[in-house]
C-alpha positions in Angstrom: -65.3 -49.5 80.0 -65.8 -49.3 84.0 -69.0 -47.4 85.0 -68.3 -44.2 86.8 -70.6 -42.1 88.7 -70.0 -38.2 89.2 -71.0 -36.4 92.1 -72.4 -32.8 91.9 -69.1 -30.4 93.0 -71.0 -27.9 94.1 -70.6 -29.9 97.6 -67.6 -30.2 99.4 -65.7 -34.0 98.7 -62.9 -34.4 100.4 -60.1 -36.5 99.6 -57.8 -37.2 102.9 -59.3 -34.6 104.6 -58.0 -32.0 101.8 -60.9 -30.2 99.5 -61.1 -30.8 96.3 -61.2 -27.6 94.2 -64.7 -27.7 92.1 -66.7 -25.7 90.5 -71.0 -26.3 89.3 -72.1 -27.6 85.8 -74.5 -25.1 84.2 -72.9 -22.2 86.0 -72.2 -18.8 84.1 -68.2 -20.8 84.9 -69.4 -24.1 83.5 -71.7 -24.9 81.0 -74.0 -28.2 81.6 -72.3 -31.9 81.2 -75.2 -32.7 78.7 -72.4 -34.1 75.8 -71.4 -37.4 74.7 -67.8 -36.5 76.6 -67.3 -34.5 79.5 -63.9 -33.3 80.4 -63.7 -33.0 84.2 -60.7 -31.5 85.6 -59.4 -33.3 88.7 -62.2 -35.7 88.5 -60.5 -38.5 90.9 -62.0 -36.1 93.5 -65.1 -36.4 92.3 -65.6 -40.1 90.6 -65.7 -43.1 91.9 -65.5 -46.6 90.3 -69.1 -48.3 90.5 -67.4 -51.5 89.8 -65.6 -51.4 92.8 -67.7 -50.7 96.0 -64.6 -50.4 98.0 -64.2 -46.8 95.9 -67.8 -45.5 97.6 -68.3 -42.7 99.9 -70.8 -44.4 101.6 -72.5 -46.0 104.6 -74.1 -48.7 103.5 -72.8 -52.6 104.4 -70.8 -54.3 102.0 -73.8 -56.8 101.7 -76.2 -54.0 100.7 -73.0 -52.0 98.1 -72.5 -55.3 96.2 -76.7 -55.8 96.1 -76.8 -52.3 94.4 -74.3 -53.3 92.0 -75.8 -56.4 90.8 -77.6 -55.9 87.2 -76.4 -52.4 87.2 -76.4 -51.1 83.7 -74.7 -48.4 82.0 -78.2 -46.6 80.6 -79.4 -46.9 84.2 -76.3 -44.0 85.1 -76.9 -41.6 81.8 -79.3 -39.2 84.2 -76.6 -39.2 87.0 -74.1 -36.8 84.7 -75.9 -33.8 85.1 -80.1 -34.4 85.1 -80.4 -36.0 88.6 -78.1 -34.1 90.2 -79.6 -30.6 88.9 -83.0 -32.0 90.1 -81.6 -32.8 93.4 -79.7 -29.5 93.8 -82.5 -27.8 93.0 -84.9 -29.6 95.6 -82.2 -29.2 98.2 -81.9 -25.4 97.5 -85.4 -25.0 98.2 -86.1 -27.0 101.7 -82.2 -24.9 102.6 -84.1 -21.9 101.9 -84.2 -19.3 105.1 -88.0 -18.4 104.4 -89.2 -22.0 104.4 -87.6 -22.8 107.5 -90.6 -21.5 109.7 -93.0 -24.4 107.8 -90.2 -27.2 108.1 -89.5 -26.0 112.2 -93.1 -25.0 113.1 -91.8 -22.1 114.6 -91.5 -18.3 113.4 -88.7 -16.4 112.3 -86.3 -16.2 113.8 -86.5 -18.4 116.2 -86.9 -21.2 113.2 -83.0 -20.9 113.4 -82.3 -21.8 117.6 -82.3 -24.7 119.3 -86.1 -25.6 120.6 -86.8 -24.0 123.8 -88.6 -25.4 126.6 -90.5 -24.3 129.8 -93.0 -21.9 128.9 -91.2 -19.9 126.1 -93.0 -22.4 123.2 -94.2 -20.4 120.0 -95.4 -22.7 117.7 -97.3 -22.3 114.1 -100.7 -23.7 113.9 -100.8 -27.1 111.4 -102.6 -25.0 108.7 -99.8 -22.8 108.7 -97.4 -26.4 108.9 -98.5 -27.2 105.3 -96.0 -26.5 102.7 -97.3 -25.4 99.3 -94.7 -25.3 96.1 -95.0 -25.7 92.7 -92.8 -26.6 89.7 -92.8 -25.1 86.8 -91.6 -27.2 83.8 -91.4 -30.4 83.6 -88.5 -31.8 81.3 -85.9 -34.5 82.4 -84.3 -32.4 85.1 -87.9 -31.0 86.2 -89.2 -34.6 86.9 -86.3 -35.5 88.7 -86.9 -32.5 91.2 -90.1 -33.6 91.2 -89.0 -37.0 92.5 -86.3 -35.7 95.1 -88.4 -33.2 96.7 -91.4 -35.8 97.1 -88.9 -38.1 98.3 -87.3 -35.4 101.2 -90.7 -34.5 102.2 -92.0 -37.9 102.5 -88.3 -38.8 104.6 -89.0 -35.4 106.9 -93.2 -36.6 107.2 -94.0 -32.8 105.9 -97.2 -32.0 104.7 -97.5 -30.6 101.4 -99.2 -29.6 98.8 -97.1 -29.7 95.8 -98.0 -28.3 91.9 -96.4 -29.6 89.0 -96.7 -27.3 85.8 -96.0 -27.5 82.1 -97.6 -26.3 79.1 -96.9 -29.2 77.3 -99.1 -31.6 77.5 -97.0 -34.7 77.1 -94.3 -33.5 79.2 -97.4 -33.7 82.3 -98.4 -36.6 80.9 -94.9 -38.1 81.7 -94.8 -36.7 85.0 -97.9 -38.6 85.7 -96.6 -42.2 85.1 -93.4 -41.0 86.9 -95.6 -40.1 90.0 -97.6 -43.1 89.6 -95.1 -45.6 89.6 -93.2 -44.4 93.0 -94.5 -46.6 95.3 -96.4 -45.1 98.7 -93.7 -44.5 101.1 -92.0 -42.2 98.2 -95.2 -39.9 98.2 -95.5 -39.0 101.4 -98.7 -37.5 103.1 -99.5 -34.6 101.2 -101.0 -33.6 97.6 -99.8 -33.8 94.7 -101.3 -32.3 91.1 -99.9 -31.6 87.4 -101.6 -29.1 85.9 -101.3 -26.4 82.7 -100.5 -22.9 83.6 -104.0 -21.3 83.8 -104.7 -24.7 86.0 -102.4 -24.4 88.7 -102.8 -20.7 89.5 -106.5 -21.7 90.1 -105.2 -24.3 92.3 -103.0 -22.6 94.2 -105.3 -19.9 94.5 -107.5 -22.5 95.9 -105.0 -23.7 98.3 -104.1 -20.7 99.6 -106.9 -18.0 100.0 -104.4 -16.2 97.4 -101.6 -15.8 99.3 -99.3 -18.2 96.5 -96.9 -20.6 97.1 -94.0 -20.6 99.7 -91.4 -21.7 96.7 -91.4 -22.6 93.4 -88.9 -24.1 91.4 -88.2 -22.8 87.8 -86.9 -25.7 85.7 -86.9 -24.0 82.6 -84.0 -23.6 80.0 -82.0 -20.0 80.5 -83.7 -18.4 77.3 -86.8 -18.7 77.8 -86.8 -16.3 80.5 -85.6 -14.2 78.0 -88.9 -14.8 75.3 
């Protein structure tokens, strides 16, 4: 069986220039693609055949496509069905977000949204106020990979940060600890980064922030336990 790796449709892929209808995994429309079989409806918009590089929406060389595809192995794609991508969405959706745009820029709101201006207009935050603080809560599969992609986006942009990773579980932050500790040191950027229990990280961000709290937080947690 050929490899095949799915892209998230919650983004636009285009085929010829002509959109490919979609629709999210673990949307009140669709429910997660965590199954042994996943039907996907109109998926030759949306898959493309790892044994053939030729297939990829990509910009790498042709040097660097077939060096990615040597010793790739099946296991290596399980998390790219629906784990990895939810953990990327969800990293994404956070450093999109309208009220963390002022951090990322360095400039208030709303002038975090228009081109920089020059020649004696400059408003500027001070690099205290540059320091994004977030934390994530839980810390299952999908939690670790957001973990991972936002660490990885930060580190890419050079933003400072202080980030919190929380789960009551001990094992599951025991996890997240050899995760973090094997990503090597361009992958952890400049900033901070802690796993701590509940009761640990509100100290912490406390800490952190005179009391003001986080500028986001990602919830990684299964629907029903919002509803315990």
């Amino acid at each position: 069986m050929q490899a095949v790796r799915w892209y998230p449709p919650s983004y636009d892929i285009r085929v010829e220039s002509v959109p490919v209808p979609r629709v999210l995994f673990g949307s009140p429309k669709l429910e997660g693609g965590q199954a042994q079989y996943v039907r996907v409806p109109k998926a030759g918009g949306t898959l493309f055949n790892l044994s053939n590089s030729n297939t990829w929406s990509s910009a790498l060389s042709q040097q660097e496509k077939e060096k990615a595809l040597n010793g790739l192995d099946d296991s290596s794609l399980l998390m790219l069905a629906d784990i990895l991508p939810t953990g990327v969405f969800a990293a994404l959706q956070a450093l999109s977000h309208p009220k963390v745009q002022p951090i990322l820029t360095g400039r208030p709101w709303p002038l975090c949204f228009s081109p920089e201006v020059s020649g004696g207009n400059e408003v500027s935050l001070t690099p205290e106020d540059r320091v994004l603080t977030m934390a994530i809560i839980g810390l299952g599969p999908v939690g670790i990979c957001a973990a991972v992609s936002l660490l990885d986006a930060l580190a890419t942009r050079q933003i400072p940060f202080r980030i919190v990773a929380i789960d009551l579980l001990e094992s599951r932050r025991d996890k997240m600890k050899a995760v973090y500790s094997a990503i090597d040191a361009a992958g952890k950027g400049s900033g901070e980064f802690q796993v701590l229990s509940g009761e640990d990280a509100k100290a912490l961000v406390d800490k952190w922030t005179g009391g003001i709290g986080c500028n986001a937080i990602l919830e990684v947690i299964p629907q029903f336990l919002h509803e315990l």
